[in-house]
C-alpha positions as CSV (number, residue, x, y, z in Angstrom):
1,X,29.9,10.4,10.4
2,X,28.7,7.7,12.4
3,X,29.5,9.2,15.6
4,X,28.1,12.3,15.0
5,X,25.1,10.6,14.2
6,X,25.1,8.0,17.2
7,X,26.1,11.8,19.6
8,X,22.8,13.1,18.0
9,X,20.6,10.3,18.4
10,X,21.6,9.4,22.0
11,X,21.0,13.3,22.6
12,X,17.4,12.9,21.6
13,X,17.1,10.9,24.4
14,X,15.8,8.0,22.2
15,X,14.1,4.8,23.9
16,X,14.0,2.4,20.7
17,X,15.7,2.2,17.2
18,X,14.6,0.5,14.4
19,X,17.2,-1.1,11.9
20,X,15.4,-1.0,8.0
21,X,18.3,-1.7,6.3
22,X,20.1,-4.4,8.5
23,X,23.0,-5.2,6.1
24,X,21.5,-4.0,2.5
25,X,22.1,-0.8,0.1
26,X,22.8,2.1,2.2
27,X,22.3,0.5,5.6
28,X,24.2,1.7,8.6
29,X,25.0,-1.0,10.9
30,X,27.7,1.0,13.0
31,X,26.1,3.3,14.3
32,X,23.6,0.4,15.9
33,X,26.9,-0.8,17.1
34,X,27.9,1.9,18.7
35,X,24.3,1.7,20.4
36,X,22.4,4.7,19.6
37,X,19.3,3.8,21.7
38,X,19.2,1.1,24.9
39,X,16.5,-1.2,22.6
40,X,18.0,-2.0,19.1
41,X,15.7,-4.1,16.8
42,X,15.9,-5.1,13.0
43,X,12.7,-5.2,11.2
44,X,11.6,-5.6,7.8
45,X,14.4,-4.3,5.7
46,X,16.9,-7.5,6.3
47,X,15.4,-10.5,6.1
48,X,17.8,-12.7,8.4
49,X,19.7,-12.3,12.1
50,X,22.4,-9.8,11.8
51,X,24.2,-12.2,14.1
52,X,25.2,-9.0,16.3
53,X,24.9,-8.5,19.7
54,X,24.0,-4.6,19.4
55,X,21.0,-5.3,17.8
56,X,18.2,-6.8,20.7
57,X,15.5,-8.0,18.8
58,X,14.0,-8.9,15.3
59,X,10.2,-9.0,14.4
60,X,9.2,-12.0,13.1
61,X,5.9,-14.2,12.6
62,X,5.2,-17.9,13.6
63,X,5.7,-18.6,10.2
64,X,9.1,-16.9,9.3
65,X,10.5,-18.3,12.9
66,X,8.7,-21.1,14.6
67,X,9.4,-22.4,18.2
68,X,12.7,-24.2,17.7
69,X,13.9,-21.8,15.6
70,X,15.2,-18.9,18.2
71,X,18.2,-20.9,18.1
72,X,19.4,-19.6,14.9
73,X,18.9,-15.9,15.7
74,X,21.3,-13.4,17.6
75,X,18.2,-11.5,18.4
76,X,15.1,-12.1,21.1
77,X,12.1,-12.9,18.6
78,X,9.3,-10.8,18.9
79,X,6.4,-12.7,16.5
80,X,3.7,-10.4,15.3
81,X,0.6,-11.6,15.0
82,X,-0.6,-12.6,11.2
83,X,2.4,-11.5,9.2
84,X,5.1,-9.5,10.3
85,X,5.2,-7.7,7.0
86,X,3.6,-4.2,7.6
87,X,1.2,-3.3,4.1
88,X,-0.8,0.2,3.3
89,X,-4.5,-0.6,3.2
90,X,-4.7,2.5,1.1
91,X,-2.1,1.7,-1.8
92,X,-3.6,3.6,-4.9
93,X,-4.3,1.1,-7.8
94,X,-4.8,3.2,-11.2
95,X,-8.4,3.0,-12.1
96,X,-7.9,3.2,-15.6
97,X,-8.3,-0.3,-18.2
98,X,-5.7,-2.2,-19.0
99,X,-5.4,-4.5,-21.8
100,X,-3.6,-7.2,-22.4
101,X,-2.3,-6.1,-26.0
102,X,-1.2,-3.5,-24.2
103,X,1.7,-5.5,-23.0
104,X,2.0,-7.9,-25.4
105,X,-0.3,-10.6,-24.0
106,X,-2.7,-13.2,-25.2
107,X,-6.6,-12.6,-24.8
108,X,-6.6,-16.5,-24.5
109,X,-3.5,-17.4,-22.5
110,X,-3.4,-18.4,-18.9
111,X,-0.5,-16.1,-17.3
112,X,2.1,-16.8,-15.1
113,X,3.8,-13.9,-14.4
114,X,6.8,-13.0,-11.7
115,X,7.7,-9.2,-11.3
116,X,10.8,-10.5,-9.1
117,X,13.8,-8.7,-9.5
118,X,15.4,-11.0,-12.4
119,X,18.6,-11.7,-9.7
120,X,15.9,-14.1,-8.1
121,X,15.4,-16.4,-11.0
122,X,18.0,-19.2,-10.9
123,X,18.4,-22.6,-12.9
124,X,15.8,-24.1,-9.8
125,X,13.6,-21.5,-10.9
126,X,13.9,-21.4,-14.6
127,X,13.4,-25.5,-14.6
128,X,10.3,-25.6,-12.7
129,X,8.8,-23.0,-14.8
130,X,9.4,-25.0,-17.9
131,X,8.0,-27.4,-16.7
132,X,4.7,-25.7,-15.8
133,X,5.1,-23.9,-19.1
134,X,5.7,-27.1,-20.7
135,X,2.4,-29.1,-19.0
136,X,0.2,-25.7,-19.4
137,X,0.2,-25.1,-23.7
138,X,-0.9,-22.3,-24.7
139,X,0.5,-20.4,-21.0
140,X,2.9,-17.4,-21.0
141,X,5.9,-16.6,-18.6
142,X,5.2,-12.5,-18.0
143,X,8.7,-11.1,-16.2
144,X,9.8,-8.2,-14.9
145,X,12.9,-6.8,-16.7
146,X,15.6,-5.4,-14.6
147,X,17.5,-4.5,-17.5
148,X,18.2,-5.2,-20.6
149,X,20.9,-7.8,-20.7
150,X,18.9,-9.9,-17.4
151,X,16.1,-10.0,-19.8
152,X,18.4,-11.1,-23.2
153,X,20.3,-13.9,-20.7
154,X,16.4,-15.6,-19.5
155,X,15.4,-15.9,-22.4
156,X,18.4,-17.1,-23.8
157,X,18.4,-19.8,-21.0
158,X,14.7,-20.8,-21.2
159,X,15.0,-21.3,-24.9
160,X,17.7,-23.6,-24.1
161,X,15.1,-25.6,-22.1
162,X,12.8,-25.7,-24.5
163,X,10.7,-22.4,-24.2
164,X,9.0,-20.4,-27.1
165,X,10.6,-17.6,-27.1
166,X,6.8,-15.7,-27.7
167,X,5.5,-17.3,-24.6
168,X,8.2,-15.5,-22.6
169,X,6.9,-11.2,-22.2
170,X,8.9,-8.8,-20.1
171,X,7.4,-5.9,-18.3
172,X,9.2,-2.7,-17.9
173,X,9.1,-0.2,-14.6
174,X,6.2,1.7,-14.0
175,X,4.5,4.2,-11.7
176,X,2.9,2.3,-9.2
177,X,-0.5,2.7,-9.6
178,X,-0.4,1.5,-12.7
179,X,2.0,-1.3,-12.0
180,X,-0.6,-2.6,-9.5
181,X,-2.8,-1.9,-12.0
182,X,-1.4,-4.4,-15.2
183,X,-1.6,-7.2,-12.1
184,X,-5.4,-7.8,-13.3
185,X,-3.9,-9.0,-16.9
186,X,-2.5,-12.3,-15.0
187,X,-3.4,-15.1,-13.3
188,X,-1.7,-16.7,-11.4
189,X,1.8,-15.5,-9.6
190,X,4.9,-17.4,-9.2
191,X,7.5,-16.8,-6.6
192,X,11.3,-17.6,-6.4
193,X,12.9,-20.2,-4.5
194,X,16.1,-19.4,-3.2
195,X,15.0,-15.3,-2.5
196,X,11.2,-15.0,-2.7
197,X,9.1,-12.1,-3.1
198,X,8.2,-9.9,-0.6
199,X,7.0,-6.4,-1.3
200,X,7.0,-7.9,-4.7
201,X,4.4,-10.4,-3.4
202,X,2.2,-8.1,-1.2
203,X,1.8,-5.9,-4.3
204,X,0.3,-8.7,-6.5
205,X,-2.1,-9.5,-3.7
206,X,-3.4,-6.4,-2.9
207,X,-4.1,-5.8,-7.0
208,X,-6.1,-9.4,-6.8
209,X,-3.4,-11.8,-8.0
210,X,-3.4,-14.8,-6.0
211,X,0.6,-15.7,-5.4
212,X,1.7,-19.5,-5.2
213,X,5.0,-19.8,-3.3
214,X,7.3,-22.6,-1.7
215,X,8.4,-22.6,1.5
216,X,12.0,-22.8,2.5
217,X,14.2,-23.2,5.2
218,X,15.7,-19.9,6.1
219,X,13.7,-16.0,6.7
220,X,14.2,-15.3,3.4
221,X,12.3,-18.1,1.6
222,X,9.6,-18.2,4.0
223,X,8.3,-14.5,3.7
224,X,6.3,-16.0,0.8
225,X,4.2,-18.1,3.1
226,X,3.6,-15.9,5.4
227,X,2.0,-13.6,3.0
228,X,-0.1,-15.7,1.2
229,X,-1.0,-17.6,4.4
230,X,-1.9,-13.8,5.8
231,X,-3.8,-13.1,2.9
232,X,-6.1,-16.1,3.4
233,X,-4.9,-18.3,0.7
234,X,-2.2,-21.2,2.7
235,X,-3.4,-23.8,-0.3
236,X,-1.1,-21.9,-2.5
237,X,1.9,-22.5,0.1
238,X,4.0,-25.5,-1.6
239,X,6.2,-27.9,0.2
240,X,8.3,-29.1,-2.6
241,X,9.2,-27.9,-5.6
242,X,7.2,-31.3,-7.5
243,X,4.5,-29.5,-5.0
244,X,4.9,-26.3,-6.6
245,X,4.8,-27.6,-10.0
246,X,1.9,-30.2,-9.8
247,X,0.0,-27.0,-8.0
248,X,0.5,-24.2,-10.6
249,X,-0.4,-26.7,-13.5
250,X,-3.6,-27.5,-11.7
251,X,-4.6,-24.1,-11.1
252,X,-4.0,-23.3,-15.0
253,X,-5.6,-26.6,-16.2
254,X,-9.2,-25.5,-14.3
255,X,-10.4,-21.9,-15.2
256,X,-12.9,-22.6,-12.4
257,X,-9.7,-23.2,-9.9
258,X,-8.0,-19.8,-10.7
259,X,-11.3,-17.8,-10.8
260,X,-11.9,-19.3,-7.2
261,X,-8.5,-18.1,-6.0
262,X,-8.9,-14.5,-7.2
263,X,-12.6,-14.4,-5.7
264,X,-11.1,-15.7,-2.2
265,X,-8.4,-13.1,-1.9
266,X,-10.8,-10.5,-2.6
267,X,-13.4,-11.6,-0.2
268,X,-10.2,-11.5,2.1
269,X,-8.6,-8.6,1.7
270,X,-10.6,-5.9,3.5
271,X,-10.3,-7.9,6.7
272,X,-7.2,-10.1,6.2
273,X,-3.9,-9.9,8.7
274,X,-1.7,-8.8,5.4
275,X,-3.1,-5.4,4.8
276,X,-4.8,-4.5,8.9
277,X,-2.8,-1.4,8.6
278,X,-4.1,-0.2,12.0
279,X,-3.8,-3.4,14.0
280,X,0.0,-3.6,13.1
281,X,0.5,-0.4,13.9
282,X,-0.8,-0.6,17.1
């Protein structure tokens, strides 16, 4: 009951809610509109305004919302420093080997993997990977599969674009550690356009998997760049999706390129903005 629930929260004598969910599974918008707390914010969970004027402010970064761009949000903009995405700098990664036969990889294969939720991957998406595909022989496409008939409909539609079916490998769910884990069998990932990774994207960077995204024009497709510019890596931020393209195929085309990127984020990622657990918190 969301009165009960505002009664009990305003009885706590609360100071500040935080909004996760904004308008996602689950969430619970009305009973931030019936103003459980005098401070409202969204953070994290929604990646947009909420366009209400219950909720006061939204945490952002300079590169999800620059200057001009309070404009477009309901909310006062409060912009973290580094990224506004909040990381565990403790996130177990399985120590035991993985092998690329394991999952049905090539030893010799470059690997462009995206464990995106397959709603993500749209005909944008599926072209520009073909044509990576297409100017990288020898590459594979490793996916995540959200089920199995996502998984039957890709390939179905990057066949029809002129895909191997063998270069395309799905992944299935795992525990996390070892999820992180299978991240060392790749080399380089690939984000969406139109909905880009976020946790999604963190994940591969704290395993060591340098991420190349393009940056769009709304919070959604900008997360991407704020990550990888966070983790110490904005060369891998694209403009364009000929951008994206021409920069993937480059990275796979030059061992020495892609071996440079992984050595970079890990130099980074003790002391980089994306995983300071303590200095977002505080």
């Amino acid at each position: 009951d969301p009165v009960a629930a505002t009664r009990l929260m305003r009885e706590a004598g609360l100071d500040i809610v935080v909004d996760l969910a904004g308008y996602t599974a689950h969430a619970r918008p009305e009973i931030l509109a019936l103003r459980a707390a005098p401070v409202q914010v969204n953070y994290l969970g929604y990646p947009g305004s909420m366009g209400a004027g219950f909720i006061d402010y939204a945490l952002v970064d300079q590169q999800l919302a620059g200057a001009d761009d309070d404009r477009f949000y309901s909310e006062r903009l409060v912009r973290l420093p580094g990224c506004y995405q909040a990381n565990d700098d403790k996130a177990p990664i399985d120590a035991g080997p993985v092998t690329r036969a394991e999952f049905g990889l090539a030893e010799d294969a470059f690997v462009f993997c995206s464990f995106s939720m397959n709603y993500k991957i749209d005909a944008a998406v599926m072209d520009a990977w073909t044509d990576i595909l297409r100017q990288t022989p020898g590459s594979m496409l490793w996916l995540f599969r959200t089920d199995a008939a996502a998984a039957d409909n890709l390939r179905r539609e990057f066949c029809a674009r002129g895909l191997e079916s063998e270069r395309l490998v799905f992944a299935d769910r795992l525990a996390k550690p070892k999820h992180l884990a299978r991240h060392r069998l790749a080399d380089l990932f690939l984000d969406t356009f139109s909905y880009g990774a976020h946790t999604t994207a963190s994940d591969a960077l704290w395993a060591g998997l340098p991420v190349l995204t393009l940056r769009g024009d709304s919070f959604a497709r900008r997360v991407g760049a704020s990550i990888v510019t966070a983790a110490g890596l904005p060369e891998l931020v694209a403009h364009s999706v000929d951008d994206y393209v021409r920069r993937a195929v480059a990275v796979a085309r030059a061992p020495e390129k892609a071996r440079a990127l992984a050595s970079t984020l890990a130099e980074n990622l003790p002391t980089c903005p994306l995983f300071s657990t303590r200095a977002i918190a505080r």
